[in-house]
C-alpha angles and dihedrals in degrees: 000000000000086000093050093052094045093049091044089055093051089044093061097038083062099049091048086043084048086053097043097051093052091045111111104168108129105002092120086056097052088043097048083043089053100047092032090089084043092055093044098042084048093039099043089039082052100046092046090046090057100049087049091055089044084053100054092043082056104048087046085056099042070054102062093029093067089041098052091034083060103034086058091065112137121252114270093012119128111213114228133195091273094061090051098052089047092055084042092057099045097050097052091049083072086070093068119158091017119088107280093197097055087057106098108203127188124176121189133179107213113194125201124231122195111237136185091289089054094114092069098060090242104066099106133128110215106220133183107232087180143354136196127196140196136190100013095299125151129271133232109248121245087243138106099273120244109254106230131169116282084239097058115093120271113259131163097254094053143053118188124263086242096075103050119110130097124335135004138309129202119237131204124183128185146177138184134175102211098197111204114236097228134014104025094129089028095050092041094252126154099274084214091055137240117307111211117191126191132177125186144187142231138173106208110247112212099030126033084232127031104206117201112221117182121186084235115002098243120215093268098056133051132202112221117216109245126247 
């Protein structure tokens, strides 16, 4: 009797096992339940990812847009506080639909002075005559810039070797912490964000030297003394 009913119970937890193997009620649930966390975490990292880039391509263009608004200054005009905040303005209008007042924006004329090395095409101090800020970025000191390789990375306190010669340029730094809306934690990101920098360049079109003059220099802007 022992044998019967052993062989009955086996019997029967091969029969439920046999069932269970050719039931296929649900499976596509539990798999679309096992790969969903796979396809958010891919759609929102991609998502983010994208914004991010969109962000950087904006701030390099709010960039070279302040350096070539101010290098197309006309000959013999003075620039004052109202044309700065209208180039300020336009420039910031590229970051739509990004946060405006997280963009820090500083625009500085540098002028070269020949020094004693001047012979020899290379002898030249790089110097800030003015400088305007927004946003709470940093100013350019009022002090002969340090020379560093075109290849170091932009700072307040340098220009690359690459620029100097006769003249002026127009510089325009900006900086701007794109913080991603979801998985920041979750994805491993920065939970402050992503910080993108960006310097340029320009040479003014129309005068060797575009001069700032505000009826009073407000707080966000400085007046270097000349040479």
């Amino acid at each position: 009797m022992f044998t019967q009913m052993r062989d009955r119970t086996a019997t029967a937890i091969r029969t439920v096992l046999s069932r269970i193997r050719r039931e296929e009620d649900g499976i596509a649930a539990v798999e679309f339940a096992m790969i969903l966390p796979l396809m958010l975490t891919l759609y929102i990292g991609t998502a983010e990812m994208t914004n991010a880039i969109m962000a950087s391509r904006k701030e390099t263009l709010v960039a070279r847009t302040l350096s070539d608004l101010i290098a197309q200054q006309a000959s013999g005009v003075d620039l004052v506080e109202t044309d700065l905040d209208g180039i300020f303005n336009a420039a910031t209008a590229i970051m739509a639909p990004f946060n405006p007042a997280i963009l820090k924006m500083t625009i500085t004329s540098v002028e070269f002075v020949a020094n004693a090395g001047a012979a020899s095409g290379t002898g030249f101090d790089a110097k800030p005559r003015w400088t305007a800020i927004r946003n709470g970025s940093t100013k350019r000191p009022c002090a002969v810039l340090t020379k560093v390789n075109n290849t170091d990375t932009p700072a307040a306190n340098n220009m690359p070797v690459g620029i100097y010669g006769a003249g002026s340029v127009i510089v325009a730094d900006t900086s701007y912490t794109y913080v991603p809306n979801f998985g920041s934690t979750f994805m491993s990101w920065d939970t402050n964000g992503i910080t993108f920098s960006h310097t340029t360049y320009m040479r003014p079109r129309n005068t060797t030297l575009i001069n700032y003059k505000p009826a009073s220099v407000p707080a966000t802007s400085t007046i270097c003394a000349a040479y």
